[in-house]
C-alpha positions in Angstrom: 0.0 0.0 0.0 1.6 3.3 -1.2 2.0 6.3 2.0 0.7 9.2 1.0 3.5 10.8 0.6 4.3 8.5 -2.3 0.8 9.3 -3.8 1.2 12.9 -2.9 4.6 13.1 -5.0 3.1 11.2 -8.1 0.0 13.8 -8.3 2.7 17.0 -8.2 4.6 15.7 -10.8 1.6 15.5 -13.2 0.3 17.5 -15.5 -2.2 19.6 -14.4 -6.2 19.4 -15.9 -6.5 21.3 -18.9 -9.4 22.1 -21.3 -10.9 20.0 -23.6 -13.3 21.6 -26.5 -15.1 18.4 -27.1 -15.8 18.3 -23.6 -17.4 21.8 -23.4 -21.0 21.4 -24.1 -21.5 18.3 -21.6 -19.3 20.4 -18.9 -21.6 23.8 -18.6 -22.7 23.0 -15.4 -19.5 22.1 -13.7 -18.9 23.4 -10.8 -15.3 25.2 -10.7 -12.7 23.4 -8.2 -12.8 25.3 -4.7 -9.4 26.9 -3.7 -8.0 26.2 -0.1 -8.4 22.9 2.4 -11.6 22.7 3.9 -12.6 20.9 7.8 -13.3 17.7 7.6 -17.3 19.1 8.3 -17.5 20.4 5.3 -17.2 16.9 3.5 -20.3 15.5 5.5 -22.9 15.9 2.5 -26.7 15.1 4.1 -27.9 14.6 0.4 -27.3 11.9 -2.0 -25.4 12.7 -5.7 -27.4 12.5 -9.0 -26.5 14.0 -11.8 -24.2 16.3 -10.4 -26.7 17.4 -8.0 -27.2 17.1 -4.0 -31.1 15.6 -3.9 -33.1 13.8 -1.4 -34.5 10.8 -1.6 -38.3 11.3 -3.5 -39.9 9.9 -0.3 -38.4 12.0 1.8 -37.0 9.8 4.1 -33.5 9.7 5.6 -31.5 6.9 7.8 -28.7 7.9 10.5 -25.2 6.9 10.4 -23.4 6.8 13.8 -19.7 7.3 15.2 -18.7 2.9 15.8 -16.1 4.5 18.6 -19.1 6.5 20.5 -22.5 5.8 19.5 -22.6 9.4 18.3 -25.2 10.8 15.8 -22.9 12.0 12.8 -26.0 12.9 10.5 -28.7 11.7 8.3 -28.8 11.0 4.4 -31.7 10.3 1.8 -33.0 6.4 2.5 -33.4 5.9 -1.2 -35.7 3.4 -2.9 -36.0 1.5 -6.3 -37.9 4.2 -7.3 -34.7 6.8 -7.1 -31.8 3.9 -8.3 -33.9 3.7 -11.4 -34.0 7.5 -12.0 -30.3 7.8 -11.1 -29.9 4.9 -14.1 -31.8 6.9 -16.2 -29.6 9.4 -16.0 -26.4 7.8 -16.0 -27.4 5.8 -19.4 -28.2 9.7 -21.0 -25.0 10.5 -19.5 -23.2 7.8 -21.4 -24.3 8.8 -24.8 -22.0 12.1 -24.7 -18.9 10.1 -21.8 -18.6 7.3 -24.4 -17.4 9.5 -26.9 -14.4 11.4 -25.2 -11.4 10.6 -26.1 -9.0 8.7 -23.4 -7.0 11.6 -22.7 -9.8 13.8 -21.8 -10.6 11.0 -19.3 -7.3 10.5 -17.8 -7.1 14.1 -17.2 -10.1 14.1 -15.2 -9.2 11.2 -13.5 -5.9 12.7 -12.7 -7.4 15.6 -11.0 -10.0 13.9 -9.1 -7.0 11.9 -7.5 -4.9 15.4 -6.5 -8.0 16.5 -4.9 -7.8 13.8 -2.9 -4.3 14.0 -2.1 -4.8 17.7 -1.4 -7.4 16.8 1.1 -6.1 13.8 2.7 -6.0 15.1 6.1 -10.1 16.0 6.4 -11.0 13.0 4.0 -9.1 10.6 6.6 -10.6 12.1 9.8 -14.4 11.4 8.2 -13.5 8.0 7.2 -12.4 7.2 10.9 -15.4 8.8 12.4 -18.2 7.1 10.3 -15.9 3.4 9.9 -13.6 3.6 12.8 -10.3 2.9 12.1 -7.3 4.6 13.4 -6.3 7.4 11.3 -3.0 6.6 10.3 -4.6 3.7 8.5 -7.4 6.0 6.7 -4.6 8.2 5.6 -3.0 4.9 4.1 -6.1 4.0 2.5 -6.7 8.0 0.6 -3.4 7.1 -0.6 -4.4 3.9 -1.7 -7.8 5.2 -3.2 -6.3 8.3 -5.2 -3.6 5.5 -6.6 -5.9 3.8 -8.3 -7.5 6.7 -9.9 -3.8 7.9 -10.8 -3.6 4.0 -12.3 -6.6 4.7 -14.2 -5.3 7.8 -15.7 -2.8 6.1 -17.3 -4.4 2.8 -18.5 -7.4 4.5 -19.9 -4.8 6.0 -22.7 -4.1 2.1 -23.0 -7.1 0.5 -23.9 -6.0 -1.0 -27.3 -8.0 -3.1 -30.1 -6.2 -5.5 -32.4 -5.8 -6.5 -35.9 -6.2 -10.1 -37.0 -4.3 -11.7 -40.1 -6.7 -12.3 -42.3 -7.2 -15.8 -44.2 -9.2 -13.8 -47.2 -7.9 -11.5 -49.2 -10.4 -9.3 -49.7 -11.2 -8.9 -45.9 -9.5 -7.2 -43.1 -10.4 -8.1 -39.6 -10.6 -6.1 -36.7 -11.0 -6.0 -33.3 -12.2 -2.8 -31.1 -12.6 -2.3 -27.4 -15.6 -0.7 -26.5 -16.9 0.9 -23.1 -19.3 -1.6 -21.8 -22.2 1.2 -20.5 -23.9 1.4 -17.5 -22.1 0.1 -14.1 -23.4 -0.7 -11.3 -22.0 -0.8 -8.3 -22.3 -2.0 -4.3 -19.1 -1.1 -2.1 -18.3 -2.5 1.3 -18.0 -0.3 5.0 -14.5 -1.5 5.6 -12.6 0.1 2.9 -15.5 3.2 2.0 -13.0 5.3 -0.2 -10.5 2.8 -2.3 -13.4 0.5 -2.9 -15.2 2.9 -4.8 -12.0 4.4 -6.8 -10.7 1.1 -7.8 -14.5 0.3 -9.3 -15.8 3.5 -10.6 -11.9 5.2 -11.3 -11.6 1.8 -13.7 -15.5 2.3 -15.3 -14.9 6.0 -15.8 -11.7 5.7 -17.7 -13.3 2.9 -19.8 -16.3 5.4 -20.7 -18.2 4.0 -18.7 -21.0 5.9 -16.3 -21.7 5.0 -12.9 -24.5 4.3 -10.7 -23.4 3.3 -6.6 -24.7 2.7 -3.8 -22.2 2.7 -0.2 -23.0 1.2 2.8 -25.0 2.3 5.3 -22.7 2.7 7.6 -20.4 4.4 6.0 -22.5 7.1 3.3 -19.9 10.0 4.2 -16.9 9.1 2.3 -18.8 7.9 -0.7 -20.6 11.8 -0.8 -17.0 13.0 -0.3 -15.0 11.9 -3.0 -18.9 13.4 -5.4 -18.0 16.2 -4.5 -13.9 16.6 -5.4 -15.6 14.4 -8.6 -17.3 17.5 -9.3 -14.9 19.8 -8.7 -12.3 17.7 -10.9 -14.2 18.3 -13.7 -16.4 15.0 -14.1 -19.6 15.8 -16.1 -22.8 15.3 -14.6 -24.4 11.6 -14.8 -21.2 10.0 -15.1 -20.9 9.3 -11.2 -24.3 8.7 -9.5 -24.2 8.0 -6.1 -27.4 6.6 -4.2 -27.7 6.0 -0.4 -30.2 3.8 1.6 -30.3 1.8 4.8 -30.2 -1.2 5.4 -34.0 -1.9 4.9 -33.7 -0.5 1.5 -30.7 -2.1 0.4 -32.4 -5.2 -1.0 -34.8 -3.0 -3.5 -31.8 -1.3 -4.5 -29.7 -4.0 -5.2 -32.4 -5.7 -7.3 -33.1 -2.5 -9.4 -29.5 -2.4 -10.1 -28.8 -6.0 -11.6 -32.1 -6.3 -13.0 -32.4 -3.0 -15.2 -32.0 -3.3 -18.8 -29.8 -0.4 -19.1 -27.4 -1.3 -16.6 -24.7 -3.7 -18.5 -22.2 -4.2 -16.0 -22.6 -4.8 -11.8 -19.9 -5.0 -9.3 -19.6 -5.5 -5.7 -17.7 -6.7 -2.7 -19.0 -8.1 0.2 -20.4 -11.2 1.6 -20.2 -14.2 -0.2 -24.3 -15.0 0.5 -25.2 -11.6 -0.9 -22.8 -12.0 -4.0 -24.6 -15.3 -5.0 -28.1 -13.6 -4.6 -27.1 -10.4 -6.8 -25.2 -13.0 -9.3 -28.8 -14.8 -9.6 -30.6 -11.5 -10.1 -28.2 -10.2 -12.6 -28.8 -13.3 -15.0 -32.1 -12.2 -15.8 -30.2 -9.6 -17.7 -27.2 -11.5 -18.5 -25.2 -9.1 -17.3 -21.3 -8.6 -16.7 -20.5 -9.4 -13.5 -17.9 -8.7 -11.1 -17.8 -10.2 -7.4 -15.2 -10.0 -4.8 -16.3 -12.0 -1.8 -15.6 -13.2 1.5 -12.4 -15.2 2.3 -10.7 -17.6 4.9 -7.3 -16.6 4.4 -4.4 -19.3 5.7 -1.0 -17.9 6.8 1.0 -20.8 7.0 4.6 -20.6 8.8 7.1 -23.0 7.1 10.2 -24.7 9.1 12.3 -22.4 7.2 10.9 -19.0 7.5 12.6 -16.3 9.4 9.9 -16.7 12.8 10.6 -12.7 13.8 9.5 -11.8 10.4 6.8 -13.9 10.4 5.4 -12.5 13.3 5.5 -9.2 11.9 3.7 -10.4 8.7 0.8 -11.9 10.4 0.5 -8.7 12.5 -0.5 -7.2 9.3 -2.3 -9.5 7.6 -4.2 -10.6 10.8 -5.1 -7.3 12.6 -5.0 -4.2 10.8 -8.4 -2.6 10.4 -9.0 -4.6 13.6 -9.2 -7.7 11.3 -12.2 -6.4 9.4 -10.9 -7.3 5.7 -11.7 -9.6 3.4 -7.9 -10.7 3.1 -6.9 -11.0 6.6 -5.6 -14.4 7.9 -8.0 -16.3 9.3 -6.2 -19.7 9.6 -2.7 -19.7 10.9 -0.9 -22.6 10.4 2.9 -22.8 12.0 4.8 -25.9 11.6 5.1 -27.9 15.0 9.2 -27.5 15.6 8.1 -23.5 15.7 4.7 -23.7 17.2 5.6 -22.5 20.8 8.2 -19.9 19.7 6.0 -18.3 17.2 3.0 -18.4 19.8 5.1 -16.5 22.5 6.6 -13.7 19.7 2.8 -12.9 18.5 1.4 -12.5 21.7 4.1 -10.3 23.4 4.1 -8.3 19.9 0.3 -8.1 20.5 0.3 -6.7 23.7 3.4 -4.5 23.1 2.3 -2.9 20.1 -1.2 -2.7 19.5 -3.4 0.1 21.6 -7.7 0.1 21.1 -9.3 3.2 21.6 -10.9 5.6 19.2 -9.3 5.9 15.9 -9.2 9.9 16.5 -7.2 9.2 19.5 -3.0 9.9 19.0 -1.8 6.2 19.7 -4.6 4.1 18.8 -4.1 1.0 16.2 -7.3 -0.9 17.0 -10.6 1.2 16.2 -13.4 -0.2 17.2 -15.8 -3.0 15.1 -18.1 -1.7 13.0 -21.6 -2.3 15.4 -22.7 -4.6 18.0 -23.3 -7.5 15.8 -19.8 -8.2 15.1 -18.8 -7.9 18.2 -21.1 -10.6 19.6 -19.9 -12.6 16.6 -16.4 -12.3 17.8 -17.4 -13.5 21.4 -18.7 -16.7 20.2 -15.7 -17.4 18.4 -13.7 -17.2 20.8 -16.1 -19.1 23.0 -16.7 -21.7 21.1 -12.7 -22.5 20.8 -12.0 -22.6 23.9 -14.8 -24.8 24.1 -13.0 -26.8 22.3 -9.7 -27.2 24.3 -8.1 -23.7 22.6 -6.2 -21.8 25.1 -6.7 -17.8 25.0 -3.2 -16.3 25.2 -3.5 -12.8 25.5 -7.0 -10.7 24.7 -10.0 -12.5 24.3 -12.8 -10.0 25.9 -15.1 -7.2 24.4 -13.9 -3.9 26.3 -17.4 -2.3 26.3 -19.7 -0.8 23.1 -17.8 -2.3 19.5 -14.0 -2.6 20.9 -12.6 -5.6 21.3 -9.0 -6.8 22.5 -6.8 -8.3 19.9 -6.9 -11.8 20.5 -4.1 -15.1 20.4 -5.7 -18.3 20.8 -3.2 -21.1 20.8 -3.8 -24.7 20.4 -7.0 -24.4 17.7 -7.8 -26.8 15.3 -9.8 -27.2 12.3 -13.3 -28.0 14.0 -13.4 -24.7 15.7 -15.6 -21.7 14.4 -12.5 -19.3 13.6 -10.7 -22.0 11.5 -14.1 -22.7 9.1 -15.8 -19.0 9.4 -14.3 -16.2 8.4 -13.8 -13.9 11.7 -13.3 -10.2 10.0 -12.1 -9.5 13.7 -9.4 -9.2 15.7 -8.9 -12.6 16.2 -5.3 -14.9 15.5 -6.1 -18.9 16.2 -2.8 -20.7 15.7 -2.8 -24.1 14.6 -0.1 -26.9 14.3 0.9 -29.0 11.4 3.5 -31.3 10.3 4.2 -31.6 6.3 4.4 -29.5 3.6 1.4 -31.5 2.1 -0.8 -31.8 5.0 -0.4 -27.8 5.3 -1.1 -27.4 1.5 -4.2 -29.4 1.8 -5.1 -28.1 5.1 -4.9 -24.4 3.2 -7.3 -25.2 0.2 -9.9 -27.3 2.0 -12.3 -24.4 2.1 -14.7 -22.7 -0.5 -12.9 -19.4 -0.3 -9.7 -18.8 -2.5 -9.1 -15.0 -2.4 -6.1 -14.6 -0.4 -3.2 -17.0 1.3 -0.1 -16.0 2.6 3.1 -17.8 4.1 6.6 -17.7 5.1 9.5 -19.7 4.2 13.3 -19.5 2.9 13.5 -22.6 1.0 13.7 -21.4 -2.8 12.0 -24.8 -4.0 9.8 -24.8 -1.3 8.1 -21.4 -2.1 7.7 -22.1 -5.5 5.7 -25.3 -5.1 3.4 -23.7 -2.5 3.0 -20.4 -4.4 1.6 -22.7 -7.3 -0.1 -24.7 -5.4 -2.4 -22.2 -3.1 -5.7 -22.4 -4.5 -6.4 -18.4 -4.2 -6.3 -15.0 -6.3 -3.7 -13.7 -4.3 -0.5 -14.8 -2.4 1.6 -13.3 -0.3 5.1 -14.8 0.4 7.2 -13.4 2.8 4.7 -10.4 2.9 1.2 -9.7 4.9 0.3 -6.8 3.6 0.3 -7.6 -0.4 -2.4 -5.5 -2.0 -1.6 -2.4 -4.6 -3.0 -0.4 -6.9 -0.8 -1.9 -9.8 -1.7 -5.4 -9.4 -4.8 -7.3 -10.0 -7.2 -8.0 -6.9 -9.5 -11.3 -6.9 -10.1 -14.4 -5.9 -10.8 -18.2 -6.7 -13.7 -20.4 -6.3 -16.0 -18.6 -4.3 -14.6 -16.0 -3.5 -15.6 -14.4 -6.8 -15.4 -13.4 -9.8 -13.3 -10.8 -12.3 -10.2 -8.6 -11.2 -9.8 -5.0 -10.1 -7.0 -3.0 -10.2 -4.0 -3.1 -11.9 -4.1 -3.4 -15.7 -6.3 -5.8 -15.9 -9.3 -4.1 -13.8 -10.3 -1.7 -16.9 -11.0 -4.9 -19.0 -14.1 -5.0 -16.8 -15.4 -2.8 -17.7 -15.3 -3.1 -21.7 -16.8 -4.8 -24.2 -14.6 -6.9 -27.4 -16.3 -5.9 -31.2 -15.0 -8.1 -34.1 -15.2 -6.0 -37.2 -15.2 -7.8 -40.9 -14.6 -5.2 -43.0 -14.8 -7.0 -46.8 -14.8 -5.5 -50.3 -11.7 -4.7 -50.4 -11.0 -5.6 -54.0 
């Protein structure tokens, strides 16, 4: 994950936005960027964003989104129905008419400045991500610079976007092949990640040509509104980024109208595994495209081999940054026996040394709280059940009142226990034993998830094989923190379908046209 002082140096090197006269008509009512930094109040937008406008739900009614750390009321936004996702596709499909036709430059330039503004506002964008989602904000900051480095990827690949031409086996015949945007997107983001979620989907649609209709979680409406806004003062014409915002009881009605409207060509989400199979069936009675990144059960296996200090280090990261509320976090971790006890005693003193729960606007914290109630009661049974079970809690293992919970090391797990067959998306590290190479290997791709595996070893042959042989999208050797804008993000089996990010992520989000072109005497 780049800092953002990485990011920050990549967007003052480039070139700034300038006009385009084919963009002019469809531009009129942009409104010009705002000069100066602003609190991060004045991101907190009580309206949703349609067609370049701040409007209300049509029936009037709103939801509330509260502080995770506190309980606190942060504000209310429109509790939008089919009703207004079907308008907002309306618009976005008359939108795409004139944003299909710009040329890729024109795009990346847009895309460019929409990722300075978020560089130039990193401070205020991080400190409203933390107060609706909860994490710490050093690790908000990391993810604005994650965020505005996919729309500076974007930038660039959306002047790459290349067709072909095919030898031809008739003379008189030349064959072609042209990349197309694909139209319509539609998109569902996740509470965990609110900002880089949506710029890795809709910074990818955008520079294809395509238009955008999303809708954020509930819980965390505020960043989504945010980066509307520095959309608009980028330069991004309206209709081309649509965002609609419901609760929880709406989400449902919204979903549907997304994968089952005719004019939406393309859906993407991230989130749970159940939901992704439901919006998968609803989006077949349009046949769309369809892109799914889903839940996981992530093994971090510790090989004979592997340096054990730096092991421990990785699985910090993998296991408990966003207080283990990611889709790629280990969830199984497997440490060969001759190491078992050593690598125990490291995690746990490096646990209670290093990490600090509080509230993520607190100086020191680096375990916010869980996103509600719910997941902390899920948490509690894990670790109830496993000890249960015979596992032995090492250090943590209680809730420490409203949605924080201690980071947790259960030792002596094994694979009948909750947190080695669920995924925990807590703060939760159950260590378990193993023998062989093979067992481990076997151990690591028994499960319906294959989005991310990590482990840690120095034999040369040794990392090979297993690299080849995990059965997921991504893998981390030697590493726990693995994921960047440049490369492609997705899993295996169940854990979904398509890529984002990297290269690969605008193919997504276009459509392949052979062209015969014949008479060519």
């Amino acid at each position: 994950m780049p800092t953002l002082a990485v990011a920050a140096a990549i967007f003052r090197s480039s070139p700034k936005l300038r006009s385009f006269s084919s963009l002019s008509k469809i531009m009129d009512n942009v409104t010009p960027p705002k000069p100066g930094f602003r609190a991060a109040s004045s991101f907190v937008y009580d309206k949703a964003f349609v067609n370049g406008e701040w409007v209300a739900a049509s029936s009037g009614k709103t939801f509330e989104v509260l502080n995770p750390a506190n309980g606190k009321l942060i504000g209310s936004v429109p509790d939008m129905d089919a009703t207004d996702t079907e308008n907002a596709i309306k618009v976005a499909y008359k939108a795409f008419q004139s944003w299909k036709e710009t040329t890729a430059k024109e795009r990346s330039a847009l895309l460019r400045r929409w990722g300075e503004l978020m560089v130039e506002n990193k401070e205020e964008l991080s400190k409203l991500l933390t107060t609706e989602m909860g994490k710490p904000l050093a690790e908000s900051a990391g993810e604005l610079g994650y965020g505005a480095g996919f729309l500076e990827l974007f930038a660039e690949e959306a002047k790459r976007v290349e067709g072909d031409i095919i030898q031809t086996p008739i003379k008189t015949r030349r064959l072609l092949v042209l990349k197309q945007p694909i139209g319509v997107s539609g998109m569902i983001t996740p509470w965990n990640f609110p900002s880089a979620m949506i710029t890795r989907k809709a910074g990818a649609a955008i520079a294809a040509g395509c238009t955008v209709v999303l809708k954020p979680a509930e819980d965390t409406p505020y960043s989504a509104l945010a980066l509307c806004e520095l959309a608009k003062e980028a330069g991004i014409p309206p209709g081309v980024l649509n965002v609609v915002t419901c609760s929880r009881d709406n989400a449902s009605q919204v979903g549907r109208a997304l994968c089952e409207s005719p004019l939406v060509t393309k859906m993407s989400f991230t989130g749970s595994t159940v939901v992704g199979k439901l919006l998968l069936q609803q989006c077949a009675s349009t046949v769309k495209k369809v892109s799914l990144e889903l839940g996981g059960n992530a093994p971090f296996i510790v090989f004979q081999s592997a340096d054990v200090d730096a092991a421990v280090q990785g699985a910090m990261g993998a296991k408990f940054r966003c207080s283990g509320q990611t889709c790629v976090c280990a969830n199984r971790i497997y440490v060969h026996e001759s190491i078992y006890d050593e690598f125990v005693q490291k995690l746990a003193a490096t646990v209670e040394k290093d990490l600090k729960v509080g509230d993520g606007i607190a100086p020191g914290t680096t375990q916010g709280p869980l996103i509600n109630k719910k997941a902390v009661e899920k948490i509690e049974a894990h670790v109830q059940d496993a000890v249960t079970k015979g596992a032995k809690v090492v250090c943590g293992g209680k809730s420490k009142g409203g949605n924080f919970f201690e980071p947790t090391v259960l030792s002596e797990v094994t694979g009948d226990m909750r947190c080695s067959k669920e995924e925990i998306f807590g703060p939760i590290a159950g260590i378990l034993r193993f023998k062989t190479e093979e067992e481990v290997v076997g151990l690591a791709n028994a499960t319906s998830s294959g989005l991310a595996g990590y482990f840690y070893s120095r034999d040369l042959g040794q990392i090979w094989r297993v690299a080849e042989r995990l059965e997921s999208g991504l893998v981390g050797v030697n590493e726990g923190v693995i994921s960047v804008p440049d490369a492609p993000f997705g899993g295996w089996k169940e854990s979904g379908l398509g890529r984002e990010g990297g290269r690969y992520g605008i193919d997504e989000y276009l459509e392949m046209k052979y062209v015969c072109m014949g008479g060519l005497n």
